[in-house]
Structures are given as structure tokens and as C-alpha cells.
N, C-alpha and C positions, 0 to 999 in steps of 0.2 A: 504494500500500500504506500501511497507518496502523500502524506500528510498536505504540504503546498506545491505539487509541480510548476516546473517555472519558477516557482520566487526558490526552492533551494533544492538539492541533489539528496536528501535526506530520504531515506523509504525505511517504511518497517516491516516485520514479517510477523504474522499473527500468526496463533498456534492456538486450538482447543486443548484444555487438559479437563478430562473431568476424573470425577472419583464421589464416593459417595464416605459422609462425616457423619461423625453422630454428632447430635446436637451437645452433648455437653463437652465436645474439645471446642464445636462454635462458639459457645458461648462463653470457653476461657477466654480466646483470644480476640472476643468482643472490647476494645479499646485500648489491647494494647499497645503501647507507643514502642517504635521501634524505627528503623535509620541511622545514619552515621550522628552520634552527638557529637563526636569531635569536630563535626563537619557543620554542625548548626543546624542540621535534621532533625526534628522532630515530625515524625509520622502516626499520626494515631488511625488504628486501625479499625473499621466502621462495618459490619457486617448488614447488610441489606437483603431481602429476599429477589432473588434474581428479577424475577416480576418487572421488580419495581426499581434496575439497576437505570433504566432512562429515563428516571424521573429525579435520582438523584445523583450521578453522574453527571459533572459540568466537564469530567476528561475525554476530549477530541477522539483520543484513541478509542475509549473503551466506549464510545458509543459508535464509530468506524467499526469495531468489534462484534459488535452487538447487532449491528445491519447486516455484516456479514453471516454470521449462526443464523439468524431468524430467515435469511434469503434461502441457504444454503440446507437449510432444514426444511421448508417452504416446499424446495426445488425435490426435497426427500434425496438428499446427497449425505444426511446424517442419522 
């Protein structure tokens, strides 16, 4: 995928990974803060039900992401 063609030479590559969690590791890692601190990282970590990920995704990619699954499943390729 090329996030801006034309304005830069950047492209990503998506990947599905699925796997099935039990809800109580979800819900350790319900706000855990994690990323580089030394780096001035601060990542808190926001568990969402997939649903309702493009509704609270404001990230470019992971709603490029999310068009793609929903197309590509759609199309019955998954």
C-alpha cells in the first residue's frame, strides 16, 4: 500500500494475523503503557471490539487495513 503516492516513495505491507485470546489475558493488557521510555514513548494500550475499530481509529493505516479485510473477505478470498 502507498500511504501518499506522488508526495513520497514510502509503501507498506499489511499482513493478517489472527489467533483466538481468552478474555482474561484481554483484559490484563487493557491499558497497558508500553514503548520506548527512554525515547519519550508513552503508549497506552486501548483494547476495542473489532466492530467498532473505524469508529475509533483516527490511524490512516489501520483503517487502509481494515478496507482491505472487509473487501477481501467480501470478495470470500478469506
Amino acid at each position: 500500500m502507498f500511504p501518499s503516492p506522488g508526495g513520497s516513495d514510502e509503501f507498506l505491507r499489511l499482513f493478517l494475523f489472527q489467533t483466538k485470546c481468552e478474555r482474561e489475558k484481554l483484559e490484563a493488557m487493557k491499558e497497558k503503557v508500553c514503548g520506548l521510555v527512554d525515547h519519550g514513548e508513552v503508549i497506552t494500550l486501548t483494547i476495542i471490539p473489532f466492530a467498532d475499530l473505524w469508529k475509533e481509529a483516527p490511524d490512516a493505516k489501520a483503517l487502509s487495513a481494515l478496507a482491505l479485510y472487509n473487501n477481501l473477505k467480501a470478495a470470500g478470498k478469506l
